[in-house]
Backbone as a ProteinNet text record, in pm:
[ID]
protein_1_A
[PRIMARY]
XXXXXXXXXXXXXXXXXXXXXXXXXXXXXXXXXXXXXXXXXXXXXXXXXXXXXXXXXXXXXXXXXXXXXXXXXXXXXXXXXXXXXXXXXXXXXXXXXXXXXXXXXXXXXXXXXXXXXXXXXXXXXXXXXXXXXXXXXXXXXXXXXXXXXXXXXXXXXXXXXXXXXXXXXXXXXXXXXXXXXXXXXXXXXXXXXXXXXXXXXXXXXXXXXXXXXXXXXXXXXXXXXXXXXXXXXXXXXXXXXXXXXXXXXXX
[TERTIARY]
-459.7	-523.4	-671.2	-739.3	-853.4	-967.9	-1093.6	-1173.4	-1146.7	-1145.8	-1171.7	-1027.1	-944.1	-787.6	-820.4	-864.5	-891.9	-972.6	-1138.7	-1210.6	-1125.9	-1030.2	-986.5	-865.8	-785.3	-740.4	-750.9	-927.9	-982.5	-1035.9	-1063.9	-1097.7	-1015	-847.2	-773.9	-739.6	-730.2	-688.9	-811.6	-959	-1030	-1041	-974.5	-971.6	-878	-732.7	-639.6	-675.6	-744	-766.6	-827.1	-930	-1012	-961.2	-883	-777.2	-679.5	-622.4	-575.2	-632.8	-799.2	-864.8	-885.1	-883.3	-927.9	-805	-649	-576.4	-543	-569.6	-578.4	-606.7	-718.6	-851.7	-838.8	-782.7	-690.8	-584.3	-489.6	-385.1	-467.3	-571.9	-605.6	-635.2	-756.3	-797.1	-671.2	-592.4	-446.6	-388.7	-374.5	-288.9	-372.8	-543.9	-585.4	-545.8	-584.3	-558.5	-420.7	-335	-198.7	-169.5	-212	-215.5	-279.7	-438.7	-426.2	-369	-285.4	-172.1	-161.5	-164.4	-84.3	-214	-312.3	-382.9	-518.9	-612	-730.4	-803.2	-911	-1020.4	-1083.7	-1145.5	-1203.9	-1385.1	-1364.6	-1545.7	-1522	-1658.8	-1631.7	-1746	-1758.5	-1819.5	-1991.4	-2029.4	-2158	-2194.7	-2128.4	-2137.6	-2177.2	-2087.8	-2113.3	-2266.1	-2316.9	-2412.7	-2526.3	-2502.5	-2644.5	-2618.6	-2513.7	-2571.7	-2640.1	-2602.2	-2665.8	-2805.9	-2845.3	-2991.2	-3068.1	-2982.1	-3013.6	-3073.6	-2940.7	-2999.1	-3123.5	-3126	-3252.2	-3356.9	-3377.6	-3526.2	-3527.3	-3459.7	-3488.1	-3431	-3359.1	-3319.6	-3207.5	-3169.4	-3066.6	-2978.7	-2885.3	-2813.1	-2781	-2789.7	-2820.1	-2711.8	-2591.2	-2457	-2394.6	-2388.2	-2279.7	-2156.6	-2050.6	-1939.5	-1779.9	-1728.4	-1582.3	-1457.8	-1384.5	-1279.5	-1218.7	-1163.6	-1098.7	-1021.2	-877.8	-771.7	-843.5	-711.9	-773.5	-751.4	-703	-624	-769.2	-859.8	-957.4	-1102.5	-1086.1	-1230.8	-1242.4	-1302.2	-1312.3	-1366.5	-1238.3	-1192.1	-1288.5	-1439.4	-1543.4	-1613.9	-1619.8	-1685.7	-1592.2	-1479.5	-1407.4	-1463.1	-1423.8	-1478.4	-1629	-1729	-1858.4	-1881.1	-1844.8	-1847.8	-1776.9	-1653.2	-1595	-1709.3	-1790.6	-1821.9	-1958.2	-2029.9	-2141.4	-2129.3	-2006.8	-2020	-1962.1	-1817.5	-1714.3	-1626.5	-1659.7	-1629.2	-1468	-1421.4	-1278.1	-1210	-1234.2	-1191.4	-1033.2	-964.6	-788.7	-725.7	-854.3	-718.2	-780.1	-873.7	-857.5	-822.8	-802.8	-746.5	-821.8	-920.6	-1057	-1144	-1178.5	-1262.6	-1315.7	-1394.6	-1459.6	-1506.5	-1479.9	-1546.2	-1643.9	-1644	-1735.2	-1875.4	-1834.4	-1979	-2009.7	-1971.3	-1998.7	-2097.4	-2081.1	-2111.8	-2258.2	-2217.9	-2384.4	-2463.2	-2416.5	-2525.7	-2554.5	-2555.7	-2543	-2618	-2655.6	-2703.4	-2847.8	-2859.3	-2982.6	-3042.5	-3000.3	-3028	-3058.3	-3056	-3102.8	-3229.3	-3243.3	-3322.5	-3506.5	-3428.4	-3508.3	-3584.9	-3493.4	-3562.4	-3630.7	-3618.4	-3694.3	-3818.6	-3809.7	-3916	-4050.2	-3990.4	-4062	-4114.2	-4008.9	-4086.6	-4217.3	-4188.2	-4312.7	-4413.9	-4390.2	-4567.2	-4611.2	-4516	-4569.8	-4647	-4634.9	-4694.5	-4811.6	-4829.6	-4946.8	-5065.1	-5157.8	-5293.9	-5333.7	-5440	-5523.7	-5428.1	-5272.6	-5187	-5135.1	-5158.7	-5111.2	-4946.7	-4922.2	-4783	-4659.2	-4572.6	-4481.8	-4396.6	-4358.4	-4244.8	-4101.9	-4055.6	-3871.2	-3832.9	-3769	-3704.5	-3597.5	-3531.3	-3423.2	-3277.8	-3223.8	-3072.6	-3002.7	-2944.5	-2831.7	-2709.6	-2616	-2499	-2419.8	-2289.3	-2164.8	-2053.8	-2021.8	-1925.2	-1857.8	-1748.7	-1641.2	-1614.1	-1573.8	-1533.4	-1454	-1336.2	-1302.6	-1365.1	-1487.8	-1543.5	-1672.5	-1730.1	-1800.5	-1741.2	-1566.7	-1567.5	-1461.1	-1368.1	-1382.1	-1517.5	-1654.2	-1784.2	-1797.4	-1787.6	-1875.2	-1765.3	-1582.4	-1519.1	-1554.4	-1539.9	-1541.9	-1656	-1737.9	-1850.5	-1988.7	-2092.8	-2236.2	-2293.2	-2440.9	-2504.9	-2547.1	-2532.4	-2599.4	-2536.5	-2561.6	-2566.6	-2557.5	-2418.6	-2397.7	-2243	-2227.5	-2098.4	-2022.1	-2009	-1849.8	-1847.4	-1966.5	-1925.9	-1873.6	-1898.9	-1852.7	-1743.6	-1683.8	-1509.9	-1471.2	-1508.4	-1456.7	-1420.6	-1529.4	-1538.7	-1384.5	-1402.6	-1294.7	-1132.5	-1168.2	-1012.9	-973.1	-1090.1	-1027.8	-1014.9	-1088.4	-1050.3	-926.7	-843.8	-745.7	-623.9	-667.5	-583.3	-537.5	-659.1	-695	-604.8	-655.1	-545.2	-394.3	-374.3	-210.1	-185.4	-201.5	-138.4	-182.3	-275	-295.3	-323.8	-309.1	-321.3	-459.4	-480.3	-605.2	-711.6	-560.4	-624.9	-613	-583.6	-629.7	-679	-767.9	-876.4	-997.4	-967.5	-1098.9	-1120.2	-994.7	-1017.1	-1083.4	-1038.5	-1153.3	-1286.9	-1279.9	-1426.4	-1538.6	-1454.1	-1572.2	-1588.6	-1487.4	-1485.7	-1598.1	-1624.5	-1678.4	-1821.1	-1817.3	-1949	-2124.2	-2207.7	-2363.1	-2402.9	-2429.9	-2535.7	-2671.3	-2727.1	-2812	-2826.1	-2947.7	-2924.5	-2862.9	-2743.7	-2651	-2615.2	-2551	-2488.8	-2374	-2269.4	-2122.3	-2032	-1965.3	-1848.7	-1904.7	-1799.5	-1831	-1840.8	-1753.1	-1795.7	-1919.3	-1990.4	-2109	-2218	-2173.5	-2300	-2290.3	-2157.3	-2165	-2225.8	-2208.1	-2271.3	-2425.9	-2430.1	-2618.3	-2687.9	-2641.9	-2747	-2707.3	-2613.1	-2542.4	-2492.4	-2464.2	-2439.3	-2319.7	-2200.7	-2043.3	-1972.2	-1836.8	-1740.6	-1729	-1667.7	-1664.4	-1526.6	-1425.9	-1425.2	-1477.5	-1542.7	-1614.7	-1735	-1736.7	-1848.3	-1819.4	-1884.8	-1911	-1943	-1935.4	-2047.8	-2130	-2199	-2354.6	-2352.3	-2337	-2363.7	-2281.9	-2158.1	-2104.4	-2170.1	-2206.1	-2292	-2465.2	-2541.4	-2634.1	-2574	-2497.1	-2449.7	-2368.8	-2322.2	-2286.8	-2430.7	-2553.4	-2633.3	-2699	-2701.9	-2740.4	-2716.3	-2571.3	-2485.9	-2554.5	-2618.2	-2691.5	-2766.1	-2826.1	-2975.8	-3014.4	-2850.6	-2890.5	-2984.5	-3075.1	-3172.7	-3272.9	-3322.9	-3448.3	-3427.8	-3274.7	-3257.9	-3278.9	-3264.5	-3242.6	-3369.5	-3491.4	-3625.9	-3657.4	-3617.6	-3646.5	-3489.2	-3399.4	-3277.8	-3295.8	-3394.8	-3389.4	-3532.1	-3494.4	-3625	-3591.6	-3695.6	-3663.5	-3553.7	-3540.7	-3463.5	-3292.1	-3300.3	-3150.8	-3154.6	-3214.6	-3163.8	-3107.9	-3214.4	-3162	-3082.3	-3087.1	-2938.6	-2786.5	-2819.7	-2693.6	-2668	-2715.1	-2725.3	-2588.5	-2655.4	-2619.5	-2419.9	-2449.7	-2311.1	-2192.8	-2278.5	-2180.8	-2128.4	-2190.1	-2172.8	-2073	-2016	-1934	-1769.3	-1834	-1732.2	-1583	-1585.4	-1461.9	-1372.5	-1444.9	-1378.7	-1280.4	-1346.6	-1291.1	-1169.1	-1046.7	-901.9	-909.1	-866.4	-827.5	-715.2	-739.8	-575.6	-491
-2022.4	-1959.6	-1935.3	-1817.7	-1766.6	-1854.3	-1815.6	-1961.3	-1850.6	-1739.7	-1665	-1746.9	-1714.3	-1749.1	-1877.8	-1982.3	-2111.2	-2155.2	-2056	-2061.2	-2048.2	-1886.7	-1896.7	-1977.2	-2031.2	-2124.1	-2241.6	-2281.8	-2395.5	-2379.5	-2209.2	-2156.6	-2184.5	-2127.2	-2128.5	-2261.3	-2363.6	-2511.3	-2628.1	-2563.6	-2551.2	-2520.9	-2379.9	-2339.5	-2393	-2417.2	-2480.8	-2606.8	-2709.1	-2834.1	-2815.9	-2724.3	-2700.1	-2653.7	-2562.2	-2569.8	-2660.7	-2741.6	-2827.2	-2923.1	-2945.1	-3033.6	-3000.6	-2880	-2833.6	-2830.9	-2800	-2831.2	-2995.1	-3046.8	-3200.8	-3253.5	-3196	-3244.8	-3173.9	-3056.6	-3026.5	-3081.7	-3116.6	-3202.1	-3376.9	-3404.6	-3538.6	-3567.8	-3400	-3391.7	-3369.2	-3318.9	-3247.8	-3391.4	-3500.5	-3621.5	-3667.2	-3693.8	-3805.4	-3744.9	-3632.7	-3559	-3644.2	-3578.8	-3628.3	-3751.6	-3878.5	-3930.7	-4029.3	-3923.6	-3937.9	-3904.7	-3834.7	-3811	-3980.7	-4067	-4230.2	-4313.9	-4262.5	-4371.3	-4311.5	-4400.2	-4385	-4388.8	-4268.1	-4265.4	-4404.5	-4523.2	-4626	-4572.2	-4433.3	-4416.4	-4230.6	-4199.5	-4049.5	-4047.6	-3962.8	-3912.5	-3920.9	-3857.5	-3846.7	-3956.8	-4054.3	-4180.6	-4289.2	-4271.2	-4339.1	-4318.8	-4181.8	-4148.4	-4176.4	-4198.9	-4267.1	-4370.1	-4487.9	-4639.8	-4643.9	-4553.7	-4550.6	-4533	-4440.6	-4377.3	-4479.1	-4534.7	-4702.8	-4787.4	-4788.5	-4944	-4934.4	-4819.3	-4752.2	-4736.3	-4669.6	-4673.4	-4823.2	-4914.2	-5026.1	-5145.4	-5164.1	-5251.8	-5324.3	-5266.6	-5353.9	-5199.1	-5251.6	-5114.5	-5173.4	-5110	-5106.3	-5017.8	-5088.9	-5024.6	-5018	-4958.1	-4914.3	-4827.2	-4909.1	-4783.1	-4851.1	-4815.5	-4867.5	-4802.9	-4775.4	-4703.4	-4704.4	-4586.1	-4617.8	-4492	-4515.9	-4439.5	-4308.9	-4148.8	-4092.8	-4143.4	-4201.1	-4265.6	-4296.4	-4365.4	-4422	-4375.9	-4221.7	-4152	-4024.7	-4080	-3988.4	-3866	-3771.4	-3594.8	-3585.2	-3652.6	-3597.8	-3546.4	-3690.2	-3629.3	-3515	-3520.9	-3404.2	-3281.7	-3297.4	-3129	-3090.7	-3193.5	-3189	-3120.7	-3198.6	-3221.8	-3062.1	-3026	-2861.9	-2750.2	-2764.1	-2695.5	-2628.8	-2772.8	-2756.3	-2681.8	-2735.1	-2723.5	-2617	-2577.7	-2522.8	-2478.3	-2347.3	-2332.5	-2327.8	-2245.5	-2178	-2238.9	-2424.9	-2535.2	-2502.9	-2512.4	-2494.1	-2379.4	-2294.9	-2150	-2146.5	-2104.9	-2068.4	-2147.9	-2108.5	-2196.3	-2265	-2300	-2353.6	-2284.2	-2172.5	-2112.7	-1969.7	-1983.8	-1841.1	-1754.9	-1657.4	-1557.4	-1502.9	-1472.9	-1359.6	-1480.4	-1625.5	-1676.2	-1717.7	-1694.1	-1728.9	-1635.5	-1453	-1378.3	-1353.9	-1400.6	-1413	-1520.2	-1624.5	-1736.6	-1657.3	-1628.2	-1528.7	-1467.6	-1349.7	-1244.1	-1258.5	-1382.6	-1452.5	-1530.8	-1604.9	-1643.6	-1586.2	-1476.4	-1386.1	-1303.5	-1266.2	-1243.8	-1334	-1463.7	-1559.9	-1587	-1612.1	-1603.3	-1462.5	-1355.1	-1221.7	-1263.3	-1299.5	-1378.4	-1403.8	-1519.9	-1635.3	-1565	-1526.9	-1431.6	-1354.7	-1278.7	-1173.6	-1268.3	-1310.8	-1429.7	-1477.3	-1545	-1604.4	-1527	-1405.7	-1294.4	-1222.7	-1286.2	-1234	-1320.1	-1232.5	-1290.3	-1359.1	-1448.3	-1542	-1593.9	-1585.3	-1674.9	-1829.6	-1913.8	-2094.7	-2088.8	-2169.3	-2141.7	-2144.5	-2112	-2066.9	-2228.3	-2273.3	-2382.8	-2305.5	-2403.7	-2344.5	-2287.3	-2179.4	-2086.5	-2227.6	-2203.4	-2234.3	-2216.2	-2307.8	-2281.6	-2260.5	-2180.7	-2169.7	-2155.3	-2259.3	-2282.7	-2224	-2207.7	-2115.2	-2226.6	-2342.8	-2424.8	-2476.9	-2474.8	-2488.2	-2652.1	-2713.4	-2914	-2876	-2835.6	-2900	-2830.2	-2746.6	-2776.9	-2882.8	-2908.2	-2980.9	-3147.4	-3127.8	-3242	-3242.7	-3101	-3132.2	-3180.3	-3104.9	-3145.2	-3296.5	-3332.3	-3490.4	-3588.5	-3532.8	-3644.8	-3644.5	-3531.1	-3523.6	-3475.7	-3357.2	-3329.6	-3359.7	-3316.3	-3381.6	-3279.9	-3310.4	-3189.5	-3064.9	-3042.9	-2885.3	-2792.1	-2655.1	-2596.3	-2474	-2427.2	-2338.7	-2300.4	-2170.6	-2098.3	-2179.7	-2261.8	-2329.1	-2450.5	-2487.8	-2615.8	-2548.9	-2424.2	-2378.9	-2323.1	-2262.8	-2223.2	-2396.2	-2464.9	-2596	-2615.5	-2640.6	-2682.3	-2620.9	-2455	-2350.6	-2419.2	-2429.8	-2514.2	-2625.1	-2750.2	-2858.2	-2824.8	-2744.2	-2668.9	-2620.7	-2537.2	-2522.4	-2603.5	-2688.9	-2809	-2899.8	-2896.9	-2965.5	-2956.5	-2819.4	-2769.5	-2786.2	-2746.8	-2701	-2871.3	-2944.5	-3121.4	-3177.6	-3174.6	-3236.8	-3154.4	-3201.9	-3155.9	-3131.9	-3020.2	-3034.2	-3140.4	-3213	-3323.5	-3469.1	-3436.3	-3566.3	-3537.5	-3383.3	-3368.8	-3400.8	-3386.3	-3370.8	-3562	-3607.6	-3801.4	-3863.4	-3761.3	-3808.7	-3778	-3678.6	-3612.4	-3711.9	-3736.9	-3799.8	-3968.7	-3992.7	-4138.6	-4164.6	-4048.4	-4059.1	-3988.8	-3900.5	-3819.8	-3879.5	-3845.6	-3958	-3913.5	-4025.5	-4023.4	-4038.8	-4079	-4187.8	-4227.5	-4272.8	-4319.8	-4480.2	-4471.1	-4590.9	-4588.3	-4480.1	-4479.9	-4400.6	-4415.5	-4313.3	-4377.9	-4286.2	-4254	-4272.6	-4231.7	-4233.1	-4337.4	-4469.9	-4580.2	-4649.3	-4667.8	-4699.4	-4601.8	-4487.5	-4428.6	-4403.6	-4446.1	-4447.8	-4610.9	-4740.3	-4859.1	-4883.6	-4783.1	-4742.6	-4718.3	-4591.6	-4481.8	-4536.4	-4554	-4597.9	-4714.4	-4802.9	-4965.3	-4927.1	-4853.9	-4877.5	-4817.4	-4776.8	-4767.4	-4613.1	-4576.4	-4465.1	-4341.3	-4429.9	-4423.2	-4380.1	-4457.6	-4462.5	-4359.4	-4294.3	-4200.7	-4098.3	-4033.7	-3920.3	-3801.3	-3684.4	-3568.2	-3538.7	-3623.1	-3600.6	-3672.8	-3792.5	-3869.7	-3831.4	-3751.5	-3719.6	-3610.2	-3498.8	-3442.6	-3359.2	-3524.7	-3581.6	-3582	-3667.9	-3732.9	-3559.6	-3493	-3354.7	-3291.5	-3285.1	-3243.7	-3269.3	-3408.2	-3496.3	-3432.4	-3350.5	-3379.8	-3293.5	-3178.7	-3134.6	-3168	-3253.1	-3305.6	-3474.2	-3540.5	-3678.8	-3804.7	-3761.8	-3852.1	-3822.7	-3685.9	-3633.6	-3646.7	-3654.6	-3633.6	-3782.5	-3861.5	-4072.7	-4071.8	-4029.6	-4018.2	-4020.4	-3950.3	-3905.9	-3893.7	-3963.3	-3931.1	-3865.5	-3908.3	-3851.8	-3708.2	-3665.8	-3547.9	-3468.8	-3345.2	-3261.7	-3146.9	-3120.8	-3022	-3071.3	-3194.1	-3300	-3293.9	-3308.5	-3322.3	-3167.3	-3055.4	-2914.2	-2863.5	-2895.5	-2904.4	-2920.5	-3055.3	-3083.3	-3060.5	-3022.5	-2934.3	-2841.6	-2737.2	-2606.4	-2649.8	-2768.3	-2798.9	-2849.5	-2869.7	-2959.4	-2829.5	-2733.9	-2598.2	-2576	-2573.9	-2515.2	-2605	-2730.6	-2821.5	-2793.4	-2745.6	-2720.2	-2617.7	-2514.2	-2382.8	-2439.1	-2581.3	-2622.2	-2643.9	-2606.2	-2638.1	-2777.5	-2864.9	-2958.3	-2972.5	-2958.7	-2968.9	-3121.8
4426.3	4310.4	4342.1	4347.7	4329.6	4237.8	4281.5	4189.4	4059.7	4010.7	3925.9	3798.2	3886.4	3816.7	3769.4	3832.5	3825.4	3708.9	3697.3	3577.3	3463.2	3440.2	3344.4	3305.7	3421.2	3375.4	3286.2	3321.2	3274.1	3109.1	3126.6	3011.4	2889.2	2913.5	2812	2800.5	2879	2847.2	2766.6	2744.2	2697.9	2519.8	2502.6	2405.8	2357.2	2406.4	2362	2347.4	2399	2315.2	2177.1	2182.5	2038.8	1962.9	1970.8	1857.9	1839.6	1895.1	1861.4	1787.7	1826	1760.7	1616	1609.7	1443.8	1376	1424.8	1372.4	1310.6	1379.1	1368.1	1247.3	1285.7	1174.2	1040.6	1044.7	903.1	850.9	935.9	889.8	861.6	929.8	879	770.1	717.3	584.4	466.4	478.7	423.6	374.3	450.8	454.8	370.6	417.9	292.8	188.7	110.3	25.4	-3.7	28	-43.6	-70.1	-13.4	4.4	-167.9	-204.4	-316.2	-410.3	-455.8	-520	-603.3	-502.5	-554.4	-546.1	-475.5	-410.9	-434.2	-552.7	-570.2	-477.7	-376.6	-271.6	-322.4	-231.3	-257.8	-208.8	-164.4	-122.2	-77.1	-94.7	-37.1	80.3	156.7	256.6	240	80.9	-11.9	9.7	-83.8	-152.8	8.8	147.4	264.9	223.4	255.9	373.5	267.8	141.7	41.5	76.9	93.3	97.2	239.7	349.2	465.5	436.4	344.9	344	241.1	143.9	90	153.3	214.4	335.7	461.6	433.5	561.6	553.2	401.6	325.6	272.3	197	141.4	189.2	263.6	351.3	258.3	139.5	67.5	7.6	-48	-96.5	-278.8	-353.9	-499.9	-503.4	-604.4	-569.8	-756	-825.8	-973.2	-959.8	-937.7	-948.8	-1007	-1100	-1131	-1173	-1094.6	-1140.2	-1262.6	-1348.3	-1465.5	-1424	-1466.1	-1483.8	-1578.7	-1571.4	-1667.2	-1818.6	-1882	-1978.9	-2028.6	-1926.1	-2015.1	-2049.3	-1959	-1955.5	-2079.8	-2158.9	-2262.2	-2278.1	-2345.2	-2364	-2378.8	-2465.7	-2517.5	-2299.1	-2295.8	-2142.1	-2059.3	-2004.9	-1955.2	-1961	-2189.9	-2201.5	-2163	-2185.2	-2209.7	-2038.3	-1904.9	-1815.1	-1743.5	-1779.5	-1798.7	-1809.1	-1976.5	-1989.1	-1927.7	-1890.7	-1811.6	-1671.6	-1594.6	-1469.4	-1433.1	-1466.6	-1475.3	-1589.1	-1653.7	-1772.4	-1744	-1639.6	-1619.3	-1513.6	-1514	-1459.8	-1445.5	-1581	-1608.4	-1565.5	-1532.6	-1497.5	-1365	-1299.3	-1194.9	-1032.9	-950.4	-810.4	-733.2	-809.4	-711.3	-687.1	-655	-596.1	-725.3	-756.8	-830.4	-749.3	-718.5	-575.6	-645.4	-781.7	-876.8	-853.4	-912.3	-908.8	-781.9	-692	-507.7	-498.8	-517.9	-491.2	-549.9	-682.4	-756.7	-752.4	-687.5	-652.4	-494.4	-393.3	-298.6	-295.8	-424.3	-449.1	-460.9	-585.9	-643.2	-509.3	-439	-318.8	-215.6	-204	-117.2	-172.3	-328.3	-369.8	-370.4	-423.6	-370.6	-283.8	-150.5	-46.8	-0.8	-31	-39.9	-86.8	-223.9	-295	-193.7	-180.4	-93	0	87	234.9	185.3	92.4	54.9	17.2	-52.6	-87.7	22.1	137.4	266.7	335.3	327.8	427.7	335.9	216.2	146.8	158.7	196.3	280.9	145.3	146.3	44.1	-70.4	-55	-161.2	-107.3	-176.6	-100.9	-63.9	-6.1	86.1	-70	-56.4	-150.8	-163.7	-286.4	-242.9	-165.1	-127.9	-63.9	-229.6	-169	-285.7	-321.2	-414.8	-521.7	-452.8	-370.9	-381.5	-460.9	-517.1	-638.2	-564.9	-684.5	-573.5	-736.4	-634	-755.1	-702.3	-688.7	-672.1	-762.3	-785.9	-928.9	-905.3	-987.3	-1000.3	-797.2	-846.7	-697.9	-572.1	-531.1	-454.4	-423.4	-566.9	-517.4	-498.2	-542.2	-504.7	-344.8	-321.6	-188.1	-64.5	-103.5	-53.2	-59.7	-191.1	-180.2	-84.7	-85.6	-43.2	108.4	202.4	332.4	391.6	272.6	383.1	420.5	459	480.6	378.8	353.7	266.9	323.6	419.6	470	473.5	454.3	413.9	521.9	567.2	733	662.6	714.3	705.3	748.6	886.1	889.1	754.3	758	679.5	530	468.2	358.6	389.2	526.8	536.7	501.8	600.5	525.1	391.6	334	183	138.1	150.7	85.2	124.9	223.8	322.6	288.1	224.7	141.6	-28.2	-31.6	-183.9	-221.7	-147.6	-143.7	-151	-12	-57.1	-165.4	-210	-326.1	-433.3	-474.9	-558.6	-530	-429.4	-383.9	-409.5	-402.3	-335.7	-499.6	-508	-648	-776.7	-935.6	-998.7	-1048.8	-1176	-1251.7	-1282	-1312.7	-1451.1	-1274.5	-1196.9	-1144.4	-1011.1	-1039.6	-930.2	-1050.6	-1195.2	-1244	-1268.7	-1250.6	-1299.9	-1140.5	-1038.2	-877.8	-909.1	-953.9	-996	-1051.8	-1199.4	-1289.8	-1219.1	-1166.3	-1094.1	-948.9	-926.9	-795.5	-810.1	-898.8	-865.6	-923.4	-835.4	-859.5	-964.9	-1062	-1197.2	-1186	-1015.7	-1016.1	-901.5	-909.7	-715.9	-738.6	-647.7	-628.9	-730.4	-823.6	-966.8	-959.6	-988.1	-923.4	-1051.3	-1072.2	-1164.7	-1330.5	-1364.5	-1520.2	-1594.1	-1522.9	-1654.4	-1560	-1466.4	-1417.4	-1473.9	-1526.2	-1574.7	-1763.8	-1837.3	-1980.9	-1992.9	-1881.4	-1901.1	-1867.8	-1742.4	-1738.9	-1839.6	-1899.5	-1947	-2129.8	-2142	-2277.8	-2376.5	-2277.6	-2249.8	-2395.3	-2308	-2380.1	-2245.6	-2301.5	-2124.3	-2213.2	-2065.9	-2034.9	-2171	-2161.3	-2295.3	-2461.2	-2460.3	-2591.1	-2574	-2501.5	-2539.8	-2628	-2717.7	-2792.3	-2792.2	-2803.4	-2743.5	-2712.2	-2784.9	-2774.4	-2641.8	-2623.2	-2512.2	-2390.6	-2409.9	-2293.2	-2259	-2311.5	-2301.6	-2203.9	-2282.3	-2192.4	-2068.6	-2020.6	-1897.7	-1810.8	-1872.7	-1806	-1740.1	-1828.8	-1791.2	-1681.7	-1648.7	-1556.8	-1380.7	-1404.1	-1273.4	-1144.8	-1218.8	-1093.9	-1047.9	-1087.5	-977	-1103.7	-1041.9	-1098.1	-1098.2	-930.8	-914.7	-991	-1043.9	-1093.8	-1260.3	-1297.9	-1449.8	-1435.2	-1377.3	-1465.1	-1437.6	-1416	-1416	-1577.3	-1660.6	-1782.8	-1859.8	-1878.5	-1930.6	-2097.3	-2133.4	-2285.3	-2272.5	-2224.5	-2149.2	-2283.5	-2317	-2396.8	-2347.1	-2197.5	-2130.6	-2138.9	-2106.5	-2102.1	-2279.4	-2362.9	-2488.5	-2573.5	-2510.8	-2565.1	-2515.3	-2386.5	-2269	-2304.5	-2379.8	-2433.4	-2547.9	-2667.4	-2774.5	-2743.8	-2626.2	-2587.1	-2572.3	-2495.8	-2401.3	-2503	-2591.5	-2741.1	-2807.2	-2817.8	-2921.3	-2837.6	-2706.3	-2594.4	-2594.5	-2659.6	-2572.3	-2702	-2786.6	-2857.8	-2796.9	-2687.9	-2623.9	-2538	-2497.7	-2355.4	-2363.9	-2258.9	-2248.4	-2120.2	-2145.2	-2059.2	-2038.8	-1849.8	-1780	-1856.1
[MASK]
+++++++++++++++++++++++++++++++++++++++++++++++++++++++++++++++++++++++++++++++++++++++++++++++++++++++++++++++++++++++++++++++++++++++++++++++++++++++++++++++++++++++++++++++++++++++++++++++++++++++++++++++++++++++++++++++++++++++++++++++++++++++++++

């Protein structure tokens, strides 16, 4: 065999491991997945890489989190939690392409933004434009179970690829009971009855509108909202989210 024949030999046995590897690694993600079907996730991927960044900045890790069945997380939060994040949670397949396209749009605008001020002589440097993200409940919770935070085209074919799954293997109503169980209120604050006993001191349960509410508002940027939980923005916030939460259909 020719060295030429030989390279590409090495070439395609090359490519053929890497795909194999990515196949793999889909069926690994595919299995945990199903897997919950029966079996409550005991940690997600997110949740690792904060007690890492815990234990690194403070040398101890400051930990709130307790599972409750859906049986015990109260419709008031669901809907409250629906309406904030994901109005069209029950019907659609995971993925909204319409709001992908317009967080996208605005994000590109943005950063247009920014560029032009940077390049304007005698103006102070611009902050980083505004990510706006268009992610429906089960991507941001395929994201928090398996992926890291950044922000690159493969890692979002990802996201889309455990999104899918998501859906197909499990249901509505017990991607949205992973959801509220796992997702940060807080730094070292995760799931819903660690954050109705934080912010509320009752279980997760017993919350009300108003208070489930609050706690919906929280979800996008939970380290900066437990700064001020009764803020005037978190209180008109949830006003808005209460007028909404009767529309809501829960899977």
């Amino acid at each position: 065999m020719s060295a030429r024949g030989a390279w590409r030999t090495q070439l395609w046995r090359a490519l053929a491991l890497l795909v194999m590897c990515a196949v793999s690694l889909q069926l690994y993600f595919v299995l945990r997945i199903a897997l919950m079907v029966v079996i409550d996730p005991q940690s997600t991927t997110f949740q690792r890489s904060e007690a890492w960044r815990l234990l690194h900045e403070r040398g101890r890790i400051t930990w709130s989190q307790q599972w409750v069945d859906d049986a015990r997380l109260s419709h008031q939060l669901k809907r409250a939690v629906i309406a904030s994040e994901d109005a069209s949670f029950s019907e659609h397949s995971g993925v909204e392409w319409d709001a992908i396209e317009k967080a996208w749009d605005k994000n590109q605008r943005n950063q247009t933004r920014a560029e032009r001020r940077a390049s304007a002589p005698g103006k102070p440097p611009a902050r980083p434009p505004k990510v706006v993200g268009g992610s429906t409940i089960s991507q941001q919770l395929a994201k928090n179970l398996f992926l890291s935070g950044e922000r690159t085209l493969p890692r979002k074919a990802q996201e889309l690829l455990l999104t899918m799954a998501l859906e197909v293997l499990l249901s509505k109503q017990r991607i949205l009971e992973i959801y509220l169980n796992s997702v940060e209120w807080g730094e070292g604050l995760f799931g819903a009855q660690a954050a109705a006993r934080h912010y509320f001191r009752t279980d997760a349960q017993r919350l009300d509108a108003y208070s489930a509410a609050r706690l919906a508002v929280m979800l996008p940027a939970p380290k900066r909202f437990e700064k001020n939980p009764g803020s005037p923005y978190v209180l008109g916030r949830a006003a808005t989210i209460v007028a909404r939460m009767p529309a809501v259909e829960l899977p």
